[in-house]
N, C-alpha and C positions, 0 to 999 in steps of 0.2 A: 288592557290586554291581559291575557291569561300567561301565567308563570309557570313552567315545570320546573321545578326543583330537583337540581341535578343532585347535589351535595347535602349532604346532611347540616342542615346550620348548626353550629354553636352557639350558644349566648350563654352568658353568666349573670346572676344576681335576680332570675327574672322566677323563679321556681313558685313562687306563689301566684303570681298572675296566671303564669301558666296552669296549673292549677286551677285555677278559678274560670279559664277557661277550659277548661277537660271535663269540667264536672256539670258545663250548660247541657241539656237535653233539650234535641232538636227539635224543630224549629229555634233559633233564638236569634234575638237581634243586640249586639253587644258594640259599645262603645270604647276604644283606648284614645287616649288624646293625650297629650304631652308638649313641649317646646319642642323645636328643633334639634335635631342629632342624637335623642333621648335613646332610640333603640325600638319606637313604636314597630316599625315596617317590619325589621328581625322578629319580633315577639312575634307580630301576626304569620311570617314567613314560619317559625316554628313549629306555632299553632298549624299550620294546612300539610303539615308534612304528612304522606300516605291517607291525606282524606283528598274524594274531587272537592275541587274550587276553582273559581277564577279569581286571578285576582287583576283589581284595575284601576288606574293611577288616575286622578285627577289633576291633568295638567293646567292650570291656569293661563298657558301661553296659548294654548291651542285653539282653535275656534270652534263652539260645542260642536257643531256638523261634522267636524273631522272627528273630535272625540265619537258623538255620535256613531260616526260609521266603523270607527276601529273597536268599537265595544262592540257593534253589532257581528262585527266576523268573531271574536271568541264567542260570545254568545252563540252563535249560529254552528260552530264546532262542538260545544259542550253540548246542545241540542238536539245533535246531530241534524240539524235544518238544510235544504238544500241550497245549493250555492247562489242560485237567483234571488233570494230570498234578501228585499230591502228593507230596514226599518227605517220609517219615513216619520217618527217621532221618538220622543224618552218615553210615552205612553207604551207605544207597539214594545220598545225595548224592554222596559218592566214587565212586560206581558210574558214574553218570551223569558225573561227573567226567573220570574214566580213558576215558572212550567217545571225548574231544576230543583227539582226536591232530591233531598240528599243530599247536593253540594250545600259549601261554603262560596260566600260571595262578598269577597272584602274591596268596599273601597278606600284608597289609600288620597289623605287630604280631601276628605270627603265635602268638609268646608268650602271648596271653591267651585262647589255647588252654587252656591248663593251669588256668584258674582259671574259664573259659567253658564248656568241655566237655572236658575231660581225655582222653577216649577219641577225638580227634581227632588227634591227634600220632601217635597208634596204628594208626588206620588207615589214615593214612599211609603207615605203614613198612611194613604189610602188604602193600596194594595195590600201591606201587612195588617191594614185593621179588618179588611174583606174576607180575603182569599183564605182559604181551610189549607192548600196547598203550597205549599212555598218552600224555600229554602233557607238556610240560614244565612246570616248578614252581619256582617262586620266592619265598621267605619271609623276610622282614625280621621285623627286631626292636629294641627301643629297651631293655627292660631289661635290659642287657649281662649280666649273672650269666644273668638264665633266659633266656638264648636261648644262651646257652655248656654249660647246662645239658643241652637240648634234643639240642645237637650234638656235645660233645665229652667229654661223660662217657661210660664204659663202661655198656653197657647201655640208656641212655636212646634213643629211638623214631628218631632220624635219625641219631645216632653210623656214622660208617664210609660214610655213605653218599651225601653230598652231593659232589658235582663240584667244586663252588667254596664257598669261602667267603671271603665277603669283610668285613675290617672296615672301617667308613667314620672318619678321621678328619676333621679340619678342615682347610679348604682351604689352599694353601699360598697364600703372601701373593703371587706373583706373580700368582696367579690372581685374589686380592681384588682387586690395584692394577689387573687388566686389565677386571676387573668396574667398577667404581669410574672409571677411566679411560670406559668406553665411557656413564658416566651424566653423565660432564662433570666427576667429580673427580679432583683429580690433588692432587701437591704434598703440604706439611705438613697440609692438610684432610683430603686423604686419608688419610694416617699416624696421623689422630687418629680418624678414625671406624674403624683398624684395631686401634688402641689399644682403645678402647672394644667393638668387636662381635668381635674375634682371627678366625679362620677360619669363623665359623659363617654358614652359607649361606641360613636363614629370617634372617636380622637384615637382608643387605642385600635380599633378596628385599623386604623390608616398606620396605626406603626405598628400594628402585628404587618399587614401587608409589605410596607416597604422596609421590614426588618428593625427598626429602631430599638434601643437598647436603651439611651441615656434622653436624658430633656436636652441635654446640648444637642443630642444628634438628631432630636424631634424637632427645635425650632429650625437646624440648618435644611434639613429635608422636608419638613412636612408646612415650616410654615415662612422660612425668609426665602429661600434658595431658588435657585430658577424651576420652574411649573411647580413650585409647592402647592400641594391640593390647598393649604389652608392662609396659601398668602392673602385672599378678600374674604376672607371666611364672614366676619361679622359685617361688612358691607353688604356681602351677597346674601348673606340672613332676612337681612333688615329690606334690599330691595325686591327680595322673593316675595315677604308678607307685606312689603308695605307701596310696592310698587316703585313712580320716582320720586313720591315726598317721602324720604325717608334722610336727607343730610340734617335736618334740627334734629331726629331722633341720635343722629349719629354723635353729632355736637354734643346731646347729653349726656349720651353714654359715656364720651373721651373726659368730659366735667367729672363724673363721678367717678370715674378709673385716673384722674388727677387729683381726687383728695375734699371734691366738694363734695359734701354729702346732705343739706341744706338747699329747701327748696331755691330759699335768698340766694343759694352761691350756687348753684346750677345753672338759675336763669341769667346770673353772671357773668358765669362763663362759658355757655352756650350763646350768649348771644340772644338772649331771649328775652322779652318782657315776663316780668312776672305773672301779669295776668292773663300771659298766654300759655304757660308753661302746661296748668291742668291737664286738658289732652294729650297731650304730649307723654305726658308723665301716667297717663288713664292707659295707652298704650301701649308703654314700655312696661309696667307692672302689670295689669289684669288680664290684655291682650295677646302679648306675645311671653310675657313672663322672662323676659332677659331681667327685669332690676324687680329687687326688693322690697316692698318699705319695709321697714323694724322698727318697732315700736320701743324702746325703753322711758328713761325721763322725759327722753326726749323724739322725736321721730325723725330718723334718717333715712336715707337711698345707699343702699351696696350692691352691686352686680351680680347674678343668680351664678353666674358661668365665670369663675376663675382664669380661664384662659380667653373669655373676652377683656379681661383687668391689661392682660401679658400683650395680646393682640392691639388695642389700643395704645401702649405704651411704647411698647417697640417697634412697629411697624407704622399702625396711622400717622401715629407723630415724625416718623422718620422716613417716610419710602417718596417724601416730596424734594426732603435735603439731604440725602443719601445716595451718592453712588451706586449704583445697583453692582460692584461687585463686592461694595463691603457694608451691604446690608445686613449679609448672613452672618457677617462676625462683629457687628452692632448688636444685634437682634439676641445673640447666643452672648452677648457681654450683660445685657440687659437682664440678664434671668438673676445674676447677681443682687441688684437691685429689689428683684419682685419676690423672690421669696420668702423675705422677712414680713413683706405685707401678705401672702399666699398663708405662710404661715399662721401668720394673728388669726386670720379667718376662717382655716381648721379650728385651731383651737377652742374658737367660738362654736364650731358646727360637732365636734365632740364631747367639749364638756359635757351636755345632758345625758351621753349617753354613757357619762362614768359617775354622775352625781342626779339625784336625785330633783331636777331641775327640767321644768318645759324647755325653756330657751336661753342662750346667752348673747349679751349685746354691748356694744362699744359702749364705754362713760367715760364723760369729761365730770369730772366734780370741782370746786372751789374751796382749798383748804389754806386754815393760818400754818404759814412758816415762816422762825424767824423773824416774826412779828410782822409780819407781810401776808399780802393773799395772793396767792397761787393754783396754777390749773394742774390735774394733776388726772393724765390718762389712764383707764383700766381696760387693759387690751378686751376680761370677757368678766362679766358680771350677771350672776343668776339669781334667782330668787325661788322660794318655795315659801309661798302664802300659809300653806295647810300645816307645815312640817316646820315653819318660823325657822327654815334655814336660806342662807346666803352664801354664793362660791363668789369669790372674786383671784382674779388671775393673769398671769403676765406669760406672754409668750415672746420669748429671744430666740432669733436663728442665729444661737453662739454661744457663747460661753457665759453663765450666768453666775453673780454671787448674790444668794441668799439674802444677805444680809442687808446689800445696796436695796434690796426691791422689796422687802418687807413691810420696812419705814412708812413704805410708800404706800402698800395696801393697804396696812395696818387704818393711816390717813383717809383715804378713801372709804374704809369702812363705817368712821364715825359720822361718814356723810349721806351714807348710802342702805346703811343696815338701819332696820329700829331696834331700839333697845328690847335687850331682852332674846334677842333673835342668836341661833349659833351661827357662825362664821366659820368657812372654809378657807384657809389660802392654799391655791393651786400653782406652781412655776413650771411651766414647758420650757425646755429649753436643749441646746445642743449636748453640752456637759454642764456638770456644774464645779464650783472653786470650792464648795463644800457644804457640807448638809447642814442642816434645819429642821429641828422636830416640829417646829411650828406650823409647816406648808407640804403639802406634798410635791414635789419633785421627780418630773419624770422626764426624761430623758429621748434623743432620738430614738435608741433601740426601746428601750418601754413601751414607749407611742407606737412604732411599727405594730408589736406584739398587740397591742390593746385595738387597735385598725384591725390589724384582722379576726379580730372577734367583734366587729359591729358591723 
């Protein structure tokens, strides 16, 4: 159905894509795709302000004939076509389609194409490989595998021929603290609702709307409390893109947001054979992009979406033997608990961007102490091949001493650096008990300041 845009949208974080789309010259056929709640729809919403367009949703609930026909009355208004006027195919509709030269023409989850009417991705590629005349075209998509499917396999109906492609990730934190900033939070309040919601652009969307201030007051309103938009949030994700086989998915997700992060201990505690877990796990990572792999020593699973970590811990686990009137202060007790691991996983997700390092990732290493051997955790470990440099570092939601956590990298170093290599130690922490020329040290107001310059 076609949108008029009443309000001017706001978005934050997005000025280059936008960009990237300002500078296509029409005719063009452009792709954004991203997970769910990324901000795709806004972008494109942006993008159409004071140009004509339609734009038109791809409900996967609906049956194509009805889509069919409600596509064909916007069409037939931007057309100016008379009212009699039936289209009795996706053919006749494309037809009428390609006639609107000068609009834009976005369709929204354009992927459920392929399971809606399959011969529309087709005639597609046809018309835009024909026709001299046409419009321009804009296709999102959330199931990341079938919209890469669409695009970038050999053969498949828009492969080779799109202008743009854009992937959407999550927002960078300067742009959270400047959103956040403009609703009246600022400070450690803010740090904690970015703990909780990471870059994703529907979370604060929904507590600029319902006024939220603090993460306490986000999970009692927005995700425990009665009609919280976000009480099934990851349930109804998962059964949007995956239909009704979606509870093993779920199983594995609640595995990994409990601490398995091994294929071995997934399939264990999902419930699952191990040698059936691959799809499963093809889905969750390539397809929908909710989980990770990460590569270091060793290859783990961690959750892409920080507030599906929150959402499985306090709610899945709880909303069967829970009271439903002291859910919302279970739920808001539990953030206690989740920020020290929220934490560890910033820390991981900004190291590179204060050190000289692609990525950083959980290790477990085996060192002698004591004349024993022993396991010994590094919350973020990086590496730089070229530059024969190594960060390694600890993050505490609290009060940290120097001295206790040193010992400790110091140990991990000898197991993890090669010789020869410079060594960085890094300590995030709440405050500290006292300084350390040895390590850098920085602080929750530090980290704030250093957030919003990335």
């Amino acid at each position: 159905m076609s949108v008029i845009i009443m309000d001017v949208i706001r978005i934050y974080g997005r000025e280059r894509e936008l960009s990237l789309l300002r500078r296509l010259r029409e005719p063009f056929l452009a792709v954004v795709y991203g997970r769910r709640r990324i901000g795709k729809t806004a972008l494109v919403l942006k993008f159409l302000e004071g140009r004509p367009h339609l734009y038109l949703f791809v409900n996967p609930r609906k049956p194509p004939r009805l889509l069919l026909e409600e596509y064909g009355e916007a069409v037939k208004r931007a057309a100016g076509l008379p009212p009699y006027v039936r289209f009795q195919s996706w053919e006749e509709l494309f037809d009428a389609l390609f006639s609107l030269r000068g609009y834009v023409v976005a369709f929204d989850e354009f992927q459920w194409f392929l399971e809606a009417a399959p011969e529309v991705p087709y005639i597609l590629q046809k018309m835009w490989d024909v026709r001299r005349e046409k419009p321009s075209f804009i296709v999102t998509g959330s199931v990341v595998g079938m919209v890469k499917r669409l695009v970038a396999e050999s053969g498949s109906p828009l492969f080779g021929r799109a202008d743009l492609v854009l992937e959407l990730g999550e927002l960078p934190p300067s742009a959270v603290f400047q959103w956040l900033g403009d609703m009246g939070v600022s400070g450690e309040e803010a740090l904690r609702l970015y703990l909780l919601f990471g870059g994703v652009p529907y979370y604060y969307r929904l507590a600029e709307r319902w006024g939220v201030r603090t993460a306490e007051e986000a999970v009692r309103a927005l995700v425990a409390g009665e009609g919280a938009p976000l009480r099934d949030e990851v349930e109804r994700v998962l059964a949007e893109s995956l239909g009704g086989q979606y509870r093993t998915h779920l199983a594995i997700l609640d595995a990994v947001a409990g601490g398995a992060t091994k294929l071995e201990q997934i399939a264990s505690h999902a419930g699952v054979k191990a040698t059936s877990l691959p799809p499963y796990m093809h889905e969750l990572t390539d397809v929908l992009h909710v989980l990770e792999r990460r590569r270091g020593r060793r290859t783990y699973y961690e959750l892409r979406d920080r507030f599906y970590a929150f959402w499985l811990r306090a709610i899945y686990r709880r909303r069967e033997t829970t009271p439903e009137h002291r859910l919302a202060d279970e739920a808001a007790a539990a953030l206690e608990d989740f920020y020290p691991w929220a934490f560890e996983a910033l820390v991981r997700d900004v190291i590179p961007h204060l050190y000289p390092v692609p990525k950083a990732t959980r290790e477990v290493v085996a060192v002698r102490s004591g004349g024993r051997r022993v396991h010994v955790e590094v919350d973020a470990f990086a590496r730089n091949e070229e530059e024969r440099l190594a960060v390694l570092a600890e993050a505490k939601w609290g009060r940290a001493d120097p001295a206790q956590i040193l010992p400790k990298l110091r140990a991990a170093a000898q197991a993890l650096v090669p010789p020869g290599w410079r060594v960085k130690y890094a300590i995030f922490a709440r405050e500290f008990a006292r300084g350390a020329e040895e390590a850098d040290l920085i602080d929750l107001q530090t980290l704030i300041q250093k957030l919003k310059n990335i």
